[in-house]
C-alpha positions as CSV (number, residue, x, y, z in Angstrom):
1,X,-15.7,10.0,0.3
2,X,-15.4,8.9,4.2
3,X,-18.2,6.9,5.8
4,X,-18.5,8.2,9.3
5,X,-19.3,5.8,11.7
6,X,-21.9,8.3,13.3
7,X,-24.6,7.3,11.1
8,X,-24.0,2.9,11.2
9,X,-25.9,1.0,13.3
10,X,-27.2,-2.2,13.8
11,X,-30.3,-4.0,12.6
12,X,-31.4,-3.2,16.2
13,X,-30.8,0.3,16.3
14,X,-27.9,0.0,18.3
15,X,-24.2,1.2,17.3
16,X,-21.8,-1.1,15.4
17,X,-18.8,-2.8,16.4
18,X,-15.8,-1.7,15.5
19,X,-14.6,-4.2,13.4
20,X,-17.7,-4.0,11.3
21,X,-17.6,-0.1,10.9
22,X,-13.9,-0.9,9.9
23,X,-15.4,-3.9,7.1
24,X,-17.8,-1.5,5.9
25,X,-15.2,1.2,5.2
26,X,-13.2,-0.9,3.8
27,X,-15.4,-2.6,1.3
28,X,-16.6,1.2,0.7
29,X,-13.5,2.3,-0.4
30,X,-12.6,-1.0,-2.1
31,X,-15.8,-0.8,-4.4
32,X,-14.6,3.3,-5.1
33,X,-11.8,1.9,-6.3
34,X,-12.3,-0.3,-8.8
35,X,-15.2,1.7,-10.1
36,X,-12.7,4.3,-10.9
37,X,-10.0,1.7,-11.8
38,X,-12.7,0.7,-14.6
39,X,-13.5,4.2,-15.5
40,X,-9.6,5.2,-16.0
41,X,-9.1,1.4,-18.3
42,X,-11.5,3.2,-20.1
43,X,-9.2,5.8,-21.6
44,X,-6.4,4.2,-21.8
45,X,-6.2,3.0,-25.3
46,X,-6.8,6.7,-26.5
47,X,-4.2,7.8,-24.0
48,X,-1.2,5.1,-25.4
49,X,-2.0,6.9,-28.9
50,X,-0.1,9.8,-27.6
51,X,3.0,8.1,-25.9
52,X,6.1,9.8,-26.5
53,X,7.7,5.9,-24.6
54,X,7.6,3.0,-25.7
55,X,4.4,1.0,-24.9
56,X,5.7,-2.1,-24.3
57,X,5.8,-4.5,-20.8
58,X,9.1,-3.3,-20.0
59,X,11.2,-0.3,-20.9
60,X,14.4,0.9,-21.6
61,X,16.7,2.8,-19.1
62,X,17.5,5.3,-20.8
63,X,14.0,6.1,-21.6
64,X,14.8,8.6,-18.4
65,X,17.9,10.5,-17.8
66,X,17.7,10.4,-14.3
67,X,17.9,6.8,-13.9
68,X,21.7,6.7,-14.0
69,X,21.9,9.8,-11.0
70,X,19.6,7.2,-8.9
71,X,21.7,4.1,-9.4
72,X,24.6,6.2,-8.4
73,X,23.0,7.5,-5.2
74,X,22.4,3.6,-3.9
75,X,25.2,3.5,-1.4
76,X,23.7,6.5,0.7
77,X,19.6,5.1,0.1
78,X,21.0,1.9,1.5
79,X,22.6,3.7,4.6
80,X,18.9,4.9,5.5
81,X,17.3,1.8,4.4
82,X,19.5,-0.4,6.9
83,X,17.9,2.2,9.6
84,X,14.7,1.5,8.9
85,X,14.7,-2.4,8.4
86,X,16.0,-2.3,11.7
87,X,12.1,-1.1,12.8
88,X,10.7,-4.2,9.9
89,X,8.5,-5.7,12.8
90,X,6.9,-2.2,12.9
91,X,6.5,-1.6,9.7
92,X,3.0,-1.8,8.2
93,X,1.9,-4.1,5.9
94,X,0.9,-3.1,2.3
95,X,-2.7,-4.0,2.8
96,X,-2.7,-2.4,6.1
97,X,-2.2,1.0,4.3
98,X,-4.3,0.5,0.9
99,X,-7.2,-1.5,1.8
100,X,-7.1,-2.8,-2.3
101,X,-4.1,-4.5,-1.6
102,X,-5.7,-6.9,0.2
103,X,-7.0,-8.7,-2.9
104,X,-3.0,-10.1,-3.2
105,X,-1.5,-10.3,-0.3
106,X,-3.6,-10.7,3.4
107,X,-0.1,-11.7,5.8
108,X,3.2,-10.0,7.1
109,X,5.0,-10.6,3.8
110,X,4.6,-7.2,1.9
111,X,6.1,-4.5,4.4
112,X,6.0,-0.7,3.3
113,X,7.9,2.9,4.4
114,X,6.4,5.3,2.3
115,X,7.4,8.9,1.4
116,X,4.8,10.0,-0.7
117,X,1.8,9.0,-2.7
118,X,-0.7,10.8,-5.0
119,X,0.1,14.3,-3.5
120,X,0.6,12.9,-0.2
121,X,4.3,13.7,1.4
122,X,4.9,11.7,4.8
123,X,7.6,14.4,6.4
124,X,7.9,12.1,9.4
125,X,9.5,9.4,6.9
126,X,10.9,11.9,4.9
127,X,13.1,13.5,7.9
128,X,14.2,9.9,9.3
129,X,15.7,9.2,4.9
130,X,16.6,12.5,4.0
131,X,19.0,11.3,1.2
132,X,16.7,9.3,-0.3
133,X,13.4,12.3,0.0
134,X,16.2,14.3,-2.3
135,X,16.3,11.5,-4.5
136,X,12.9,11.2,-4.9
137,X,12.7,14.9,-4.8
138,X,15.0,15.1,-8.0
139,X,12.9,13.1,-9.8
140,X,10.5,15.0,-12.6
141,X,7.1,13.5,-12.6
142,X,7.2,11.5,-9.4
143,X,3.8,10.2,-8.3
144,X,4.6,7.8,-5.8
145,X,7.8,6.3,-4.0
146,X,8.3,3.8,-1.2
147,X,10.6,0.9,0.3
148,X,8.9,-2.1,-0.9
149,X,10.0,-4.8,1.5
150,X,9.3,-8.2,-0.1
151,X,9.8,-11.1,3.0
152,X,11.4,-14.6,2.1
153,X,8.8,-16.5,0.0
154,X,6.3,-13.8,-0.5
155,X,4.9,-14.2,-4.1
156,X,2.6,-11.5,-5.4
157,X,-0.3,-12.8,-7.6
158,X,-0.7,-12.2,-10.8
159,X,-2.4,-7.9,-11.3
160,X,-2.5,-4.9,-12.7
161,X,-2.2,-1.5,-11.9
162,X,-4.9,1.1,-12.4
163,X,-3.5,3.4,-15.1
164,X,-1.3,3.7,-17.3
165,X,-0.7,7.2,-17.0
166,X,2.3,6.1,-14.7
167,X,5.4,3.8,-15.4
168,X,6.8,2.0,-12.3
169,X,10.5,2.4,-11.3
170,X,12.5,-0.1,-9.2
171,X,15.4,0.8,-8.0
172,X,16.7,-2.4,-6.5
173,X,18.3,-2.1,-2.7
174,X,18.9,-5.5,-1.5
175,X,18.7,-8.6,-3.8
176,X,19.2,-11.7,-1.8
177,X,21.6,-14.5,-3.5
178,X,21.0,-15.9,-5.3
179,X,19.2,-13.2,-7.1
180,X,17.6,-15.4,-9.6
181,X,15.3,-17.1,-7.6
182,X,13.9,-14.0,-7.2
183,X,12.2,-11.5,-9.8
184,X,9.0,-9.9,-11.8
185,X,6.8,-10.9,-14.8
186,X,5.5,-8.3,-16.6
187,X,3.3,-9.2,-19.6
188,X,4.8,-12.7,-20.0
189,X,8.5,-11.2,-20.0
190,X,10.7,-12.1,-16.6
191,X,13.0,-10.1,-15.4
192,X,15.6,-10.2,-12.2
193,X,16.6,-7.2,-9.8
194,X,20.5,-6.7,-9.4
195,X,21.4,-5.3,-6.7
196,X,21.6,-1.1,-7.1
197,X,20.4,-1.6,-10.6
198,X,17.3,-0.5,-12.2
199,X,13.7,-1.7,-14.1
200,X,11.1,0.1,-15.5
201,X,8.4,-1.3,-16.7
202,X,4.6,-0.8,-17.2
203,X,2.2,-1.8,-14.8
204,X,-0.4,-1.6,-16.8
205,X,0.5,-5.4,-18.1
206,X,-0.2,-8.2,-15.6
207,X,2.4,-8.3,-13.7
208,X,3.6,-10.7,-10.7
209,X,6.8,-10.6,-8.1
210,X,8.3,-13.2,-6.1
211,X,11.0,-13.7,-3.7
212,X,12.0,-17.3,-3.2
213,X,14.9,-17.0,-1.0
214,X,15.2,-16.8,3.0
215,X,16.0,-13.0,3.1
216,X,13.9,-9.8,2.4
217,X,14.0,-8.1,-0.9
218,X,13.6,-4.5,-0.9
219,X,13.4,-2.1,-4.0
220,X,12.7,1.7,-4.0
221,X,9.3,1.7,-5.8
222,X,8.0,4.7,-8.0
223,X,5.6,5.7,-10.3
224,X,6.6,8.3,-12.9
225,X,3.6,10.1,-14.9
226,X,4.4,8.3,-18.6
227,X,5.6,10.9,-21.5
228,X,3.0,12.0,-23.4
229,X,1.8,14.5,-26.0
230,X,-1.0,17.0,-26.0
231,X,-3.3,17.1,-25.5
232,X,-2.9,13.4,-23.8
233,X,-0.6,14.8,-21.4
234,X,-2.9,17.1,-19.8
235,X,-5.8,14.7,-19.3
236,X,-3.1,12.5,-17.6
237,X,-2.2,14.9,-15.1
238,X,-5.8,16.3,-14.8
239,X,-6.6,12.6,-13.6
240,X,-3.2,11.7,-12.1
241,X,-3.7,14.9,-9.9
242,X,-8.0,14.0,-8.8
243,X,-6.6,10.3,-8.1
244,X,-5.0,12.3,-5.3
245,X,-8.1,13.8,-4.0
246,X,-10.0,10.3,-4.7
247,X,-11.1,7.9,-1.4
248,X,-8.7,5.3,-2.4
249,X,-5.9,7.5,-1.4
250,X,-7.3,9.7,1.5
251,X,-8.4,6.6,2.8
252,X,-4.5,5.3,1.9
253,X,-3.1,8.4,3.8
254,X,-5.5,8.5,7.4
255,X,-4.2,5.1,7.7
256,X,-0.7,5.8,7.2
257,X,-0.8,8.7,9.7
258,X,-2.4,6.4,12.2
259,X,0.4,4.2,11.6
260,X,2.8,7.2,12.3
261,X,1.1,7.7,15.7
262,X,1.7,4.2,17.0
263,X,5.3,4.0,16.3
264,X,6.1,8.3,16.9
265,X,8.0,6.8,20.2
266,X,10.0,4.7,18.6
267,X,14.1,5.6,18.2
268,X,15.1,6.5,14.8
269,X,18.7,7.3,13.4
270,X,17.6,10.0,11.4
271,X,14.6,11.3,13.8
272,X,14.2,14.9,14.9
């Protein structure tokens, strides 16, 4: 659903600002959101009846057979991450992208170089980290993927994801020393990256992150549609697929395309 801003208009009849056609769109797709996040908790304890994984706040490794191709692929995602840390100032933040992220974090801490999201596919991205888009590519069930950039300090409040439909991947790319002041919580268990290992876990549980250290913390982030049987497993991708089409995520992807505007001059190492 887009709000156009042809139809706002002051109590006096006269056009909006700006910034208050920008707060109303953002609130709009906000409220979409969690409506639907409520409507998708909903199912979710019929859905976990058919799990073919194990349900519980983290996961084991082998749970997916790829995981041991992508650990041994870190060398070359690094390569293309150091490019594109070296543009960090012009990266957008992770609220400035999806507006719902606001709710926990609102500074410069959470930075974000997507690839794709939801059937969304940023080729702009995607030609400057070619290595890591055949990664991703590789990957069966791949909803989402993305450099998640924590900055020194950040902490990410305590949250949940809105389905669990997906499991969430990390596959860790720089983990500052010492890597133990840095790490997740996932329904009460703690965990630490290592640097060019792996987590999985369910996102479903609360879940917070921190990074306590004086340098950034980056991960490859993905979200893998969860194992299920029938006829579970087609409801899940039925709804995995109109998440896609939902205004969360068009809303997510006219945003990120604005983003790719502002910085198209910019010199990549991997740019066409």
């Amino acid at each position: 659903m887009r709000i156009t801003c042809a139809h706002m208009s002051t109590a006096s009849g006269s056009a909006a600002p700006p910034s208050q056609i920008g707060g109303l769109r953002d609130k709009a797709v906000t409220t979409a959101t969690h409506l639907g996040g409520r409507a998708l908790h909903s199912t979710e304890n019929w859905l976990l009846k058919y799990s073919l994984v194990p349900t519980t706040p983290f996961l084991p490794l082998d749970t997916f057979d790829w995981v041991e191709r992508a650990e041994r692929s870190v060398a070359d995602v690094q390569a293309e991450l150091d490019e594109v840390l070296s543009h960090r100032e012009d990266l957008p933040n992770f609220q400035d992208i999806s507006v719902d992220q606001k709710s926990i974090s609102d500074d410069e801490g959470w930075k974000t170089f997507f690839f794709l999201a939801y059937g969304y596919r940023s080729e702009v991205n995607r030609r400057r980290c070619p290595k890591t888009a055949a990664l991703l590519d590789s990957i069966p069930g791949l909803v989402t993927g993305f450099f998640s950039i924590l900055g020194p300090g950040k902490h990410l409040p305590p949250h949940r994801g809105p389905w669990r439909g997906v499991l969430r991947y990390h596959l860790a790319l720089k983990v500052p020393e010492p890597a133990s002041a840095s790490g997740i919580r996932v329904g009460g268990e703690v965990a630490h990256w290592e640097e060019g290992k792996s987590l999985l876990f369910d996102d479903g549980y609360m879940h917070e992150a921190w990074n306590g250290t004086d340098s950034v913390r980056v991960v490859l982030f993905c979200d893998i549609i969860r194992p299920l049987r029938a006829p579970a497993d087609q409801v899940n991708r039925a709804l995995v697929k109109a998440i896609g089409w939902s205004p969360f995520i068009q809303d997510a992807r006219n945003r990120h395309e604005a983003w790719e505007k502002r910085v198209e001059g910019l010199r990549w190492g991997n740019s066409n």
